[in-house]
N, C-alpha and C positions, 0 to 999 in steps of 0.2 A: 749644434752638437757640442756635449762639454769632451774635448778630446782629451784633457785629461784625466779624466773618469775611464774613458775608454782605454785611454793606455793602459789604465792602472790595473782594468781588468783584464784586458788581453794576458798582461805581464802575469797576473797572477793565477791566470787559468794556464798558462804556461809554465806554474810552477818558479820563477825566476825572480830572485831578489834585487832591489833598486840597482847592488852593486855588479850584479850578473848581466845587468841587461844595458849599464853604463859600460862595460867591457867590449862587450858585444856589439856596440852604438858606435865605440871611443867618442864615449861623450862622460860628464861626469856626476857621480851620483846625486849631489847638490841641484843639476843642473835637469836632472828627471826626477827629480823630487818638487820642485817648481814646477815641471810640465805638469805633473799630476794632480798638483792642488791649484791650477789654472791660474799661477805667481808669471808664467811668462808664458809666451806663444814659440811653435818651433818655427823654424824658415822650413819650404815645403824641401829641399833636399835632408835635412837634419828627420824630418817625419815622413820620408822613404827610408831612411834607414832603419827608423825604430819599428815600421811596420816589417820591413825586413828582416828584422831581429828577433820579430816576434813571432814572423813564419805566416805574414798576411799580406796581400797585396792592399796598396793605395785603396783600390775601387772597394776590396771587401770593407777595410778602415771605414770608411764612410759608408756604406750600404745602411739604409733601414733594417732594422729588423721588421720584421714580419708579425703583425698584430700576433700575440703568444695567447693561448687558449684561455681561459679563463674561469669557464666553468666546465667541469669532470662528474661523471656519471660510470656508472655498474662496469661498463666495457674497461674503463681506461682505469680501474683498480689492478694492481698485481697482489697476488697474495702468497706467501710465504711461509709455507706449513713446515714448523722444527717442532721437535719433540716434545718439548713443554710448553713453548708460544707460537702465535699464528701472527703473523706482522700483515696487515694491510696498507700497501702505499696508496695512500688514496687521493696523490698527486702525484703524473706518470713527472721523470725525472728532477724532481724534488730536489737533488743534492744539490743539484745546481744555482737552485737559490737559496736566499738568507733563511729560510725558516722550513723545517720539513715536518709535514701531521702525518703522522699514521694511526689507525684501531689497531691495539695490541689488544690479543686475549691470549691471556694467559689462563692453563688448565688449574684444575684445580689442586691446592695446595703443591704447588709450584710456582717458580720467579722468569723474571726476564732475566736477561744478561745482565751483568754488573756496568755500569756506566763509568768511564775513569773522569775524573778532571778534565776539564774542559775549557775554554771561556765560552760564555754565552748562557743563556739561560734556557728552560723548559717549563712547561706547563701541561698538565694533565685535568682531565676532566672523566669521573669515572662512567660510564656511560651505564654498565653494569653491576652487580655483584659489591664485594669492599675487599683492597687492598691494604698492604701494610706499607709506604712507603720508609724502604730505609734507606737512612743515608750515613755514610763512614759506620760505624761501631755501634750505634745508637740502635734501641730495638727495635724502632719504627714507630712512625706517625699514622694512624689508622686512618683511610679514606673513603667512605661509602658511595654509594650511590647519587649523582648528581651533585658530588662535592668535587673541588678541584682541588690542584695544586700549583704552586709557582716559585719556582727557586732561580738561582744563579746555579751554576754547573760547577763551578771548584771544588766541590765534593761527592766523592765515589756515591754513586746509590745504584739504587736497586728498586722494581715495585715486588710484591709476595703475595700471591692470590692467597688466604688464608679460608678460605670457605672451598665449601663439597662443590662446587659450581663451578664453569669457565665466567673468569670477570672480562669485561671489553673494558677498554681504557682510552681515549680519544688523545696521543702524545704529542707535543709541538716541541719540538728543539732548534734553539737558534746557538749557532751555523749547525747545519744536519750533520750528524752523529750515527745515523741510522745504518 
């Protein structure tokens, strides 16, 4: 098991910065910054406390996880019907990992929501119809049918159904955004 992975996630699925969670430890930040990039090992009273810290017992800390699903069918889509766009999660709890795909369709001549800055990137793939991707000011990059996209996220955009038609869009964003 790399325990310092696991820390690292626990700590941040908790919301808790290096310096929050060495407070909480009274251990020091240098010194769980190490545990996390697997630079040293804790003694096991030093990693009850951090499991403690973290709001986990010992036994959970180590417990397997449980083979996680892996392939998703019709049932385990949610769908998301808003005025102008219909959002398909077609990964049931998605946020939670690194990369999150949904089918957007967006109505016709109408947008998704504006996307701010980010880090990470996204990728689209137009499944239907052609949009206008835009991004910051610019009037947009036109995308058809069975064309993609792929950018880095530091810049605001946006997609624009610009045809009489609903377009689908097949959306990947790393970290979810959604």
């Amino acid at each position: 098991m790399d325990i310092g992975k696991r820390i690292r996630q626990l700590r941040i699925k908790n919301d808790l910065t290096l310096e929050e969670l060495a407070s909480r430890c009274e251990l020091t930040k240098g010194f769980l910054s190490q545990l996390e990039r697997n630079l040293t090992s804790p003694s096991i009273q030093t990693l009850e406390d951090i499991t403690e810290a973290l709001g986990t017992s010992m036994s959970d800390f180590f417990k397997k996880e449980k083979n996680e699903k892996v392939v998703f069918n019709e049932e385990d889509v949610f769908v998301d019907e808003q005025e102008d766009i219909t959002i398909h999660w077609i990964v049931p709890n998605a946020q939670k990992n690194d990369m999150e795909p949904i089918i957007l369709e967006i109505k016709p001549q109408k947008e998704s929501k504006l996307i701010l800055s980010h880090e990470g990137e996204e990728f689209g793939y137009v499944l239907s119809g052609e949009i206008m991707l835009c991004i910051e000011n610019d009037k947009g990059l036109k995308v058809k049918q069975g064309e993609t996209f792929y950018m880095d996220g530091t810049r605001e955009h946006y997609l624009k159904n610009v045809s009489n038609d609903i377009v689908k869009v097949l959306w990947i964003c790393t970290p979810p955004i959604f």
